[in-house]
C-alpha positions, 0 to 999 in steps of 0.5 A: 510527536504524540502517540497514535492510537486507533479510536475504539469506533474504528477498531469495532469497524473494522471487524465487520468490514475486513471480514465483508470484504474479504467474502465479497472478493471471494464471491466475485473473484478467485483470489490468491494470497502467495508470501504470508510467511515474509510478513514481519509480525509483531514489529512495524513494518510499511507495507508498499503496493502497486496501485491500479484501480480502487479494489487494490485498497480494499483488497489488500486491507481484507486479506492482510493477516492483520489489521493495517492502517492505510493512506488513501488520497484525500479527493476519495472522502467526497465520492459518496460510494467509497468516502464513507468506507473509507471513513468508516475503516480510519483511512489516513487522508493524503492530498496528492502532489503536495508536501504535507508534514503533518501527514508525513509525521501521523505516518512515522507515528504509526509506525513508531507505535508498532503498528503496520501502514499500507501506502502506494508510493505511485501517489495514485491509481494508474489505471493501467498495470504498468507502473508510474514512478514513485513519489519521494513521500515513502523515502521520507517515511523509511528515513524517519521510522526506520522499519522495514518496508514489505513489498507487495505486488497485486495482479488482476485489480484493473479497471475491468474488474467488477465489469467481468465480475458481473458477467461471471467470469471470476477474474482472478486477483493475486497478492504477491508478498515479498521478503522484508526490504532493509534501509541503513540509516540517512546520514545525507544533508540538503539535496543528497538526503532528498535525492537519497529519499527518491533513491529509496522510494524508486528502490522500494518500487523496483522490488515490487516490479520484482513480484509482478508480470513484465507488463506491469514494470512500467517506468522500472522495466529492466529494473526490477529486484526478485526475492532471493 
């Protein structure tokens, strides 16, 4: 496996473009940033989220403390308003509904690198707040990286959002950050490690589902885990 590094153009990208949207959200919203005092700094960590709309990635990556890499599906790239950004910022193509080694392998490389990788383990945007069970991908990702995944819920990024921007209502979007979760080591063969990986991965959503409203749970209704 060869180690990751961020080329230099996408390191000097992502000055400008954190900072653009970070003011562009302020502008437009009035956001709030709860639980910056759970990020694990200086280690790798996976950063998971719940996925409504197309401001969640941009949200996250402009307010996060630091720099994040970050996989975003791959039919994103040929819409010409986001493709470019997406490009620009170094987002990590991810083709959904298929097993794909390589990216699975470049996620473990990242993190193994020190560096933190954002993903929604959904697989997709829902277009609606209640959660969509997750894909097993991310159980492949803590089994093999062995770093600790911090749960993040993000409230108000619904569909609706630029809509009532433009009218001047200022919806208001909150990052809720939550404590660290820990995984033993997967010692599990055959179907029992795949199940373990979807375990894992549901496991992962049920502490986001711990940070969110009732009505976003979705499939983890009854199910979720909040921080001690």
């Amino acid at each position: 496996m060869n180690a990751y590094r961020i080329p230099l153009h996408i390191k000097v990208n992502r000055l400008f473009l954190r900072p653009a949207f970070r003011a562009l959200f302020r502008i437009l919203g009035r956001v709030q940033v709860i639980g910056t005092e759970n990020i694990p700094f200086g280690e790798p960590y996976v950063i998971a989220m719940n996925h409504i709309s197309i401001f969640d990635p941009p949200l996250l990556v402009a307010f996060w403390p630091e720099a994040t890499e970050v996989v975003g599906a791959a039919d994103v790239f040929a819409k010409k308003g986001q493709g470019p950004l997406l490009t620009m910022y170094g987002v990590i193509p991810v083709h959904r509904g298929g097993y794909d080694r390589a990216l699975l392998e470049k996620m473990t490389a990242i993190l193994k690198a020190g560096r933190p990788l954002a993903i929604a383990p959904e697989g997709g945007r829902s277009h609606e707040p209640a959660m969509r069970r997750a894909l097993p991908g991310i159980g492949y990702v803590i089994e093999h990286a062995q770093a600790p995944v911090v749960p993040v819920g993000l409230v108000g990024t619904t569909d609706d959002f630029w809509r009532r921007a433009k009218r001047g209502e200022k919806p208001r979007l909150e990052m809720r950050i939550g404590k660290p979760v820990h995984f033993p080591p997967v010692t599990q063969k055959g179907i029992e490690r795949r199940e373990l990986r979807q375990h894992n991965a549901d496991l992962v959503m049920r502490h986001i589902a711990g940070l969110l409203p009732e009505e976003y749970h979705g499939v983890y209704a009854g199910q979720a885990i909040r921080s001690a």
